[in-house]
PDB file of N, CA, C and O in Angstrom, chain B, residues numbered from 101:
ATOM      1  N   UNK B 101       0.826  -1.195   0.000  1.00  0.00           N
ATOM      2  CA  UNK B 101       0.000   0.000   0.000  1.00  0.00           C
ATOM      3  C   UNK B 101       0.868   1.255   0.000  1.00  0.00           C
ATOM      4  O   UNK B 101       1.997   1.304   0.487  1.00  0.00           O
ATOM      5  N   UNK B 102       0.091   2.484  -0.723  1.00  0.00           N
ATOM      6  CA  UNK B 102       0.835   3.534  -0.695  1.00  0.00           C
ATOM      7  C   UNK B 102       0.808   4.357   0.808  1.00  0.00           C
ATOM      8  O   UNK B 102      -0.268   4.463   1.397  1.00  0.00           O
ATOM      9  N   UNK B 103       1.567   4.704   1.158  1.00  0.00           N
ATOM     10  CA  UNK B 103       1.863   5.666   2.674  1.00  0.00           C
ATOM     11  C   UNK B 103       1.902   6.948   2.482  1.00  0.00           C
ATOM     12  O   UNK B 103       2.927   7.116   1.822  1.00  0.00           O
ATOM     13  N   UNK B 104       1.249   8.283   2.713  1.00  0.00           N
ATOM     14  CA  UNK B 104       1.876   9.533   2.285  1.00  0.00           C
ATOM     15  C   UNK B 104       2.333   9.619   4.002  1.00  0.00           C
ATOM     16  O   UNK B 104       2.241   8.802   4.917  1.00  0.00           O
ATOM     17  N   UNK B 105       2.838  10.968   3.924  1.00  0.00           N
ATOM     18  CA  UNK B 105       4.031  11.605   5.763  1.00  0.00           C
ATOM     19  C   UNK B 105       2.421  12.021   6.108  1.00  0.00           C
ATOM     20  O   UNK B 105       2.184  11.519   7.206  1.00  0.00           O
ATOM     21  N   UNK B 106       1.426  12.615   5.695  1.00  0.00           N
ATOM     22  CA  UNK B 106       0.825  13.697   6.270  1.00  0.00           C
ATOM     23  C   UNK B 106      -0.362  12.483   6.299  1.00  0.00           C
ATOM     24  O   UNK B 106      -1.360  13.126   6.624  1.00  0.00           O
ATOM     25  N   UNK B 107      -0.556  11.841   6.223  1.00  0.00           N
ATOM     26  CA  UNK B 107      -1.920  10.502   6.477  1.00  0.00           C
ATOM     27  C   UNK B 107      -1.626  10.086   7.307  1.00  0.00           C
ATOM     28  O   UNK B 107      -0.418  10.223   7.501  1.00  0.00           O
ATOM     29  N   UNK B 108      -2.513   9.186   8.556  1.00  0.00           N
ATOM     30  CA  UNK B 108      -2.269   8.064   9.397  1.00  0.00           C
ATOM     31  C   UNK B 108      -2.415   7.209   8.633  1.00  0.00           C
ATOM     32  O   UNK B 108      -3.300   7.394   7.798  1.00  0.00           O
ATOM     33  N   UNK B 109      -1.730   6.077   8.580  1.00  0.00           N
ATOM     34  CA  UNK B 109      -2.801   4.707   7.940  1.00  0.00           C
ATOM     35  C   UNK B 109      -4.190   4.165   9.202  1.00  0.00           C
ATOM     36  O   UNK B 109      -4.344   4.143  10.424  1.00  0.00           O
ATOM     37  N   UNK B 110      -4.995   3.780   7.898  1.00  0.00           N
ATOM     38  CA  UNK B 110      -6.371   3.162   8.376  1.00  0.00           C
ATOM     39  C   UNK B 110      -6.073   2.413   9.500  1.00  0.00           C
ATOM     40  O   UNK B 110      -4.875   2.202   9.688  1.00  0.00           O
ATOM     41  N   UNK B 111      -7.132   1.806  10.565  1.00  0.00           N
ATOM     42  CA  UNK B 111      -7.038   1.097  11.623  1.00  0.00           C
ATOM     43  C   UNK B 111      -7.338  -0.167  10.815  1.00  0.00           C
ATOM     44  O   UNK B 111      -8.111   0.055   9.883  1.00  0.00           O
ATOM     45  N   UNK B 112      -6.924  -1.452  10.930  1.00  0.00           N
ATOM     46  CA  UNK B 112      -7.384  -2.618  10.312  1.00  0.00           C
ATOM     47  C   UNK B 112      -8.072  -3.318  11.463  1.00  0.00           C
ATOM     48  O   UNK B 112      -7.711  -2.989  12.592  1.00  0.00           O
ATOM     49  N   UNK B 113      -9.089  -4.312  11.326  1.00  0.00           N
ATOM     50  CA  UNK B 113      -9.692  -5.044  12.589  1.00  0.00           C
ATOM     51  C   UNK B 113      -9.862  -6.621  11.693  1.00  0.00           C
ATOM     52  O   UNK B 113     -10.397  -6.944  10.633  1.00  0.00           O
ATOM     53  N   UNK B 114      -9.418  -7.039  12.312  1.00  0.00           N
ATOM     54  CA  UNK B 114      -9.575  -8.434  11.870  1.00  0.00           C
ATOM     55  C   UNK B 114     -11.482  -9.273  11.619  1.00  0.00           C
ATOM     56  O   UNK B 114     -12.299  -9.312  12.539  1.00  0.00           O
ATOM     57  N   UNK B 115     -11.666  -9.649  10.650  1.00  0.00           N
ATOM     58  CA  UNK B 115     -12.757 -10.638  11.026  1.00  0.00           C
ATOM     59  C   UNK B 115     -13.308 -11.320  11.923  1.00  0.00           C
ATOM     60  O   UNK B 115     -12.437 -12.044  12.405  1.00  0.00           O
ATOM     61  N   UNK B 116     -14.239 -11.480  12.393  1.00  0.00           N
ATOM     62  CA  UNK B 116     -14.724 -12.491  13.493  1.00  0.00           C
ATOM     63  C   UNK B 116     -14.416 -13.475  13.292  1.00  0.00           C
ATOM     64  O   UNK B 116     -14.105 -13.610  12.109  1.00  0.00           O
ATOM     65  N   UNK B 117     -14.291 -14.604  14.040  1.00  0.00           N
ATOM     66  CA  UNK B 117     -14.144 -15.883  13.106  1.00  0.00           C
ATOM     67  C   UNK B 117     -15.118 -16.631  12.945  1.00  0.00           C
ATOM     68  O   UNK B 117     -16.165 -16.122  13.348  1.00  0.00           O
ATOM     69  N   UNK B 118     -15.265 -18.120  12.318  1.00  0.00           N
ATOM     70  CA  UNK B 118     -16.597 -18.309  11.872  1.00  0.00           C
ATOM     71  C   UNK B 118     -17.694 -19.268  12.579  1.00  0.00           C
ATOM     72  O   UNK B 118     -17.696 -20.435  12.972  1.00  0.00           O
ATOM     73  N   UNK B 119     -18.466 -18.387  12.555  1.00  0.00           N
ATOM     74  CA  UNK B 119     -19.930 -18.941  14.131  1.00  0.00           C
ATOM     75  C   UNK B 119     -19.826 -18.239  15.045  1.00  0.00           C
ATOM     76  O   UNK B 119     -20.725 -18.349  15.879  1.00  0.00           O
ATOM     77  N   UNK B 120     -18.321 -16.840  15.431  1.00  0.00           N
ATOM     78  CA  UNK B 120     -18.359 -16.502  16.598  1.00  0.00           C
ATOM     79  C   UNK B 120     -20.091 -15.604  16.656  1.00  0.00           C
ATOM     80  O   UNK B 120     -20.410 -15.513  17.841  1.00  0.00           O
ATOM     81  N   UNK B 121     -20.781 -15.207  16.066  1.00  0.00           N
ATOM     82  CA  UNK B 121     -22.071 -14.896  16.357  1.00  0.00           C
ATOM     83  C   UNK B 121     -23.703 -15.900  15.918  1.00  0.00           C
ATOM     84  O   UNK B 121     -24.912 -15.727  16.075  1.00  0.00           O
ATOM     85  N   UNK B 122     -22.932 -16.806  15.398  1.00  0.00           N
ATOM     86  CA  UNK B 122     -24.200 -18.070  14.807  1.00  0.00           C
ATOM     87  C   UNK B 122     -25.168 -17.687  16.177  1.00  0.00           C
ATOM     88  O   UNK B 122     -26.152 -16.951  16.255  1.00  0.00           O
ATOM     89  N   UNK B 123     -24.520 -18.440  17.142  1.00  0.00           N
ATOM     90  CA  UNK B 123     -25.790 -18.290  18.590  1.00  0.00           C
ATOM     91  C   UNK B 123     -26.692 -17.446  19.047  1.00  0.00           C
ATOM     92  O   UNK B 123     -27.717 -17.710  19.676  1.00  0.00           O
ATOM     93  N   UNK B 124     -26.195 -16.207  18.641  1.00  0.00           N
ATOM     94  CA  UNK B 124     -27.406 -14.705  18.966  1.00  0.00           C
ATOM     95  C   UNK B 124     -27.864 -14.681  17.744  1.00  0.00           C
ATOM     96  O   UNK B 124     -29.087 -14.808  17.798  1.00  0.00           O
ATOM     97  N   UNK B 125     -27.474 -14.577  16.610  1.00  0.00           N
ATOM     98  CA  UNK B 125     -28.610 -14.463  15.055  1.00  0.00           C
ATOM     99  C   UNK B 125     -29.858 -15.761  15.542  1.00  0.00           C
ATOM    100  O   UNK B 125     -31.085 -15.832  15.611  1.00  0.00           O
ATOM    101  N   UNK B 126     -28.847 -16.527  15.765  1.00  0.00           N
ATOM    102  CA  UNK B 126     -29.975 -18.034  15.936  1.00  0.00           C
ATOM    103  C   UNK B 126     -31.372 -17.602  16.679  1.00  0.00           C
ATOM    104  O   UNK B 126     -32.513 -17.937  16.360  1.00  0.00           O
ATOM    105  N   UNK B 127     -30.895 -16.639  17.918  1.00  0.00           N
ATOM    106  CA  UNK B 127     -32.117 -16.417  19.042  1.00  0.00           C
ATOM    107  C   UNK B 127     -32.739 -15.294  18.611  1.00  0.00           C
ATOM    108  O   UNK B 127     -33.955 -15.138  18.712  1.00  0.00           O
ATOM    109  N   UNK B 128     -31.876 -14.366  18.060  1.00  0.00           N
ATOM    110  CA  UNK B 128     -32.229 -13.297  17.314  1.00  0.00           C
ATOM    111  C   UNK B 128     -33.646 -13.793  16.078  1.00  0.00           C
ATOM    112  O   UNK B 128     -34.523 -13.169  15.481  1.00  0.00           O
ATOM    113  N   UNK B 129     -33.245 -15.138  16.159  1.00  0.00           N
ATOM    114  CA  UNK B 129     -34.711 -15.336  14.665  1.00  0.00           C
ATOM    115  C   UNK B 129     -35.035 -16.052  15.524  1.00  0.00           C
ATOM    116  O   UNK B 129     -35.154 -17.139  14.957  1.00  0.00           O
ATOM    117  N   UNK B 130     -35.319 -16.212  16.770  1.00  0.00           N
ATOM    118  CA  UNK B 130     -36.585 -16.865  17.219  1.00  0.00           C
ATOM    119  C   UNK B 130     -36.289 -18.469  17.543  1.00  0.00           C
ATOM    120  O   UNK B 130     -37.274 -19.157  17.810  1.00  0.00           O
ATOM    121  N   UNK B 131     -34.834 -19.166  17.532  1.00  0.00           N
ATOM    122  CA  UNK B 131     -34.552 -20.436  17.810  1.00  0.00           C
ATOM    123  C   UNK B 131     -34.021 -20.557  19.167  1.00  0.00           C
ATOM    124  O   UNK B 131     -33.207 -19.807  19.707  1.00  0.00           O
ATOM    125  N   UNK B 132     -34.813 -22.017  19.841  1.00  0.00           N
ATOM    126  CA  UNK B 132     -34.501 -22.073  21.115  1.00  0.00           C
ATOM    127  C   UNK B 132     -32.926 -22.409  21.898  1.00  0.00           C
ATOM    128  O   UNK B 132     -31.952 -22.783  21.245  1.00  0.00           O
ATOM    129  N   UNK B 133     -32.904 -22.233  23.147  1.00  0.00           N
ATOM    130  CA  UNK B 133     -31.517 -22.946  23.377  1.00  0.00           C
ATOM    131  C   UNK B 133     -31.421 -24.075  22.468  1.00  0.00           C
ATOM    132  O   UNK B 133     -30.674 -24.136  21.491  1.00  0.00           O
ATOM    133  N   UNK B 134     -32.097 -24.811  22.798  1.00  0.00           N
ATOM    134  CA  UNK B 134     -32.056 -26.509  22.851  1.00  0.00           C
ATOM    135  C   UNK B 134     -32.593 -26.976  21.539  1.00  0.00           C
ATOM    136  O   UNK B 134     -32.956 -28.150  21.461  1.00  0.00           O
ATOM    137  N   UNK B 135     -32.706 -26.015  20.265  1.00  0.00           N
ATOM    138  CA  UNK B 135     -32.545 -26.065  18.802  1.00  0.00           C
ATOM    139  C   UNK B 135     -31.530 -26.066  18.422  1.00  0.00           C
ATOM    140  O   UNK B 135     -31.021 -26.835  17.606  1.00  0.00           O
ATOM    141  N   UNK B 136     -30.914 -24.858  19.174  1.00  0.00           N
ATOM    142  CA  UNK B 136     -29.414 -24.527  18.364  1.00  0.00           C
ATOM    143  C   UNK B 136     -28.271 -25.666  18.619  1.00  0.00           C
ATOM    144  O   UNK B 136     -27.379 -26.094  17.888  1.00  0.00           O
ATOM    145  N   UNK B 137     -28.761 -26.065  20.294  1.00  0.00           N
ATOM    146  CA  UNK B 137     -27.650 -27.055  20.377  1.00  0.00           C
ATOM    147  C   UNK B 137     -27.991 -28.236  19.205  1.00  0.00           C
ATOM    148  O   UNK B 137     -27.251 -28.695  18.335  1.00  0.00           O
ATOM    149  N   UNK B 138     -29.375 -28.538  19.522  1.00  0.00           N
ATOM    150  CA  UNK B 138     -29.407 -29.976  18.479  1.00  0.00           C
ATOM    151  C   UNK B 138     -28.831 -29.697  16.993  1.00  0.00           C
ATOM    152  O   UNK B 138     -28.343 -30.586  16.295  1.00  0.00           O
ATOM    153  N   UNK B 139     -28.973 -28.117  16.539  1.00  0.00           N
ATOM    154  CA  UNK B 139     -28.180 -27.731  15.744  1.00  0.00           C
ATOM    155  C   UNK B 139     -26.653 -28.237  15.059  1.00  0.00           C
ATOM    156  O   UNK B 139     -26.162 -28.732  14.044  1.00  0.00           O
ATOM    157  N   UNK B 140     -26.310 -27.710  16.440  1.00  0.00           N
ATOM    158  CA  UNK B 140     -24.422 -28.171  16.622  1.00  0.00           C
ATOM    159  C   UNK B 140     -24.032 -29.094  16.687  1.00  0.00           C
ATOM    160  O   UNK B 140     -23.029 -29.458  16.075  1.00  0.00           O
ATOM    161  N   UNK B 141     -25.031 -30.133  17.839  1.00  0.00           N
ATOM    162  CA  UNK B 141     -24.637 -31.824  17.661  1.00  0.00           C
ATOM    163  C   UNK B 141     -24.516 -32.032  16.324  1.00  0.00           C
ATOM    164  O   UNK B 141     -23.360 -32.318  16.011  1.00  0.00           O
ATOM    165  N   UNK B 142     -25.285 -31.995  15.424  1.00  0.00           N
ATOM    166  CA  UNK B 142     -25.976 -32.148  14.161  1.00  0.00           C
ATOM    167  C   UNK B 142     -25.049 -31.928  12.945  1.00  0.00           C
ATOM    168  O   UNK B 142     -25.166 -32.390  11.810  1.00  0.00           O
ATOM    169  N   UNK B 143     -23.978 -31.010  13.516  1.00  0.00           N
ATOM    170  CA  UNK B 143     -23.157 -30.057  12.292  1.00  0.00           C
ATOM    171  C   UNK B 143     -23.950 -29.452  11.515  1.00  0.00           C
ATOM    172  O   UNK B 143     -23.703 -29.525  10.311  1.00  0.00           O
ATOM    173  N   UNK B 144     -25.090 -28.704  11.951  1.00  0.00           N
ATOM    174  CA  UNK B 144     -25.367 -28.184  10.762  1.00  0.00           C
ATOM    175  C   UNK B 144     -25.463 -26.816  11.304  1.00  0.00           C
ATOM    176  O   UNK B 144     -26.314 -26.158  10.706  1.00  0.00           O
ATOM    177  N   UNK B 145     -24.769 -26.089  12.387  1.00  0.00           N
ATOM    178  CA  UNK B 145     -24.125 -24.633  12.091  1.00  0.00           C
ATOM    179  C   UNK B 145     -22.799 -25.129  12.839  1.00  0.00           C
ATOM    180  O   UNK B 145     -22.603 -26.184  13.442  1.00  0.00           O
ATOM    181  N   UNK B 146     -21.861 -23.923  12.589  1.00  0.00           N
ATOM    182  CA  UNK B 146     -20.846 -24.051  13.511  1.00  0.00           C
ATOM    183  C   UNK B 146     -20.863 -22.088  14.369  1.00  0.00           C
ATOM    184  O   UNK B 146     -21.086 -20.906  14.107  1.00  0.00           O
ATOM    185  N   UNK B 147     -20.474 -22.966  15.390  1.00  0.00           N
ATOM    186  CA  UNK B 147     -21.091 -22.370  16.498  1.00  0.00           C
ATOM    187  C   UNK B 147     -19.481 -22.109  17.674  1.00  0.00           C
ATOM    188  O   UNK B 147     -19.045 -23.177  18.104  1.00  0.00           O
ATOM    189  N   UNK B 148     -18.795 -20.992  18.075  1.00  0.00           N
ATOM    190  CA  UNK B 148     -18.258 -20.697  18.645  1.00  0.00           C
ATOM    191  C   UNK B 148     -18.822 -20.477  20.518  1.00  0.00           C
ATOM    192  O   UNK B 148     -18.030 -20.043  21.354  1.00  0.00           O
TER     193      UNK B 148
END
């Protein structure tokens, strides 16, 4: 990347990683604890 003297460079923030929010969207739409887990047993989200 280009640098000028008189710029800061941008702050960078890394990505979440993946599922770290699966569990609140999940409840967020209305799925129970004990969905999401059967969920996860299940592999069918991955879930942090």
């Amino acid at each position: 990347p280009i640098q000028f003297n008189s710029m800061t460079p941008p702050e960078f923030n890394l990505a979440p990683q993946l599922g770290a929010d699966t569990v609140s969207i999940l409840k967020q739409l209305g799925y129970s604890d004990e969905a999401i887990e059967t969920m996860k047993k299940n592999n069918c989200v991955k879930a942090k």
